[in-house]
C-alpha positions as CSV (number, residue, x, y, z in Angstrom):
1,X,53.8,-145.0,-21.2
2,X,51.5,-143.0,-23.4
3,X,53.0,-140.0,-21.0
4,X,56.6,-140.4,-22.1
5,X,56.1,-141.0,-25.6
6,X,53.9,-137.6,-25.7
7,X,57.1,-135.9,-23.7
8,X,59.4,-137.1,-26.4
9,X,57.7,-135.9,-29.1
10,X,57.0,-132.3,-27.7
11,X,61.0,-132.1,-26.5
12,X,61.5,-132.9,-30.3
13,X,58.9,-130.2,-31.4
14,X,60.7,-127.6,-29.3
15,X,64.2,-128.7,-30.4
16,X,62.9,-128.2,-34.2
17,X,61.0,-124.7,-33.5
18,X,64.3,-123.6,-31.6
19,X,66.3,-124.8,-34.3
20,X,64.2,-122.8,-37.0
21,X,63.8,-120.0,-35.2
22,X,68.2,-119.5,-34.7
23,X,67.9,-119.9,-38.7
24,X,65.0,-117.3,-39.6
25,X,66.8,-115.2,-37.0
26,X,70.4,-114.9,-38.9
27,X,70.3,-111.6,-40.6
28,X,69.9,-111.7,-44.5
29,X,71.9,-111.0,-47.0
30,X,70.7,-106.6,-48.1
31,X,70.5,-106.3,-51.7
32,X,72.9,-103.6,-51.2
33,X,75.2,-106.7,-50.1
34,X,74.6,-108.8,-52.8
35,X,74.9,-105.6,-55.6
36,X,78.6,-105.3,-53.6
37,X,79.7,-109.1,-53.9
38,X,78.7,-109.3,-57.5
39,X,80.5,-106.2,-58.5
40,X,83.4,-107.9,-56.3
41,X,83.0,-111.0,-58.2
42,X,82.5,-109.0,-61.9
43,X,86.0,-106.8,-61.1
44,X,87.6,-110.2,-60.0
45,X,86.9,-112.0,-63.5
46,X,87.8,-108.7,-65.3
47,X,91.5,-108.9,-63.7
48,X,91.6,-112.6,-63.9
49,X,91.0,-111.6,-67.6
50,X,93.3,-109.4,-68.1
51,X,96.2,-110.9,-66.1
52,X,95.4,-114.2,-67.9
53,X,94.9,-112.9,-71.6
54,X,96.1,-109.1,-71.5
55,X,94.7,-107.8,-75.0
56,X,95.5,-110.9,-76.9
57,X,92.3,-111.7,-79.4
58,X,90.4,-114.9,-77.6
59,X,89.6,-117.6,-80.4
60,X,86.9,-120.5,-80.5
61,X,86.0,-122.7,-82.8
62,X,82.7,-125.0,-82.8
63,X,81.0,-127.5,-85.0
64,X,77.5,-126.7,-85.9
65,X,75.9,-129.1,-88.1
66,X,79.1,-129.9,-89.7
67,X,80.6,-127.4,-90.0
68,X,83.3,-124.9,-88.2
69,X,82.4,-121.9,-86.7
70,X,84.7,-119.2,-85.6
71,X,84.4,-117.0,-83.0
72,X,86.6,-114.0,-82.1
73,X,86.8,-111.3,-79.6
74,X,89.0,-108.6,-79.7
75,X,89.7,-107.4,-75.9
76,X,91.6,-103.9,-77.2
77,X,88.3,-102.8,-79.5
78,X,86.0,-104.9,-77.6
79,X,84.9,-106.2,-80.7
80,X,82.9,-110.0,-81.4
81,X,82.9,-111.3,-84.7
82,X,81.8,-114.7,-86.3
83,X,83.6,-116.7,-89.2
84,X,82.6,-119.8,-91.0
85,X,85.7,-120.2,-92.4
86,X,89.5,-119.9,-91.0
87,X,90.5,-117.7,-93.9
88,X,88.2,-115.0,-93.1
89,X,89.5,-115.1,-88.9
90,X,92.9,-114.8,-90.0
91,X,91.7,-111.7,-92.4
92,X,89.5,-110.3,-89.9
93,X,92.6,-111.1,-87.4
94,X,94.8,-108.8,-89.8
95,X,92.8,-105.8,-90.6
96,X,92.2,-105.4,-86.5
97,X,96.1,-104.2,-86.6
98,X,95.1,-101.5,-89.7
99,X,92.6,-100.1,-87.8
């Protein structure tokens, strides 16, 4: 019995270290690789971006203790700015087309 039991169990031990060796064996990802799919992944969110917004200003406002916080980014001028009020985005907003 004793025999059997001892079979099982090393059939089970080869099955694993055949089963780990096929995974350490897979070739890994090069950092060359993984620089290429995150540039891939970078240009991809750029033209989503772009597509999506074009060079329309991207507005957010928050609450912070309280109060409203605006925040701005101009895509033409590449440009990030911060308001605590909604007069001084809509001024900000205006003066972008003077300059």
């Amino acid at each position: 019995m004793t025999g059997y039991t001892r079979y099982t169990h090393e059939s089970q031990l080869d099955l694993n270290r055949k089963q780990l060796e096929k995974t350490l064996s897979r070739p890994q990802p090069r950092p060359a690789q993984n620089a290429i799919a995150q540039l891939l992944a970078q240009a991809g969110t750029t033209l989503l971006n772009l597509m999506t917004h074009g060079d329309q200003p991207r507005i957010s406002v928050r609450e912070v203790n309280g109060a409203e916080i605006w925040h701005a980014y101009d895509p033409v001028s590449n440009r990030r700015a911060v308001f605590n009020s909604e007069e001084a985005l809509r001024s900000w907003l205006e003066d972008r087309y003077y300059q």
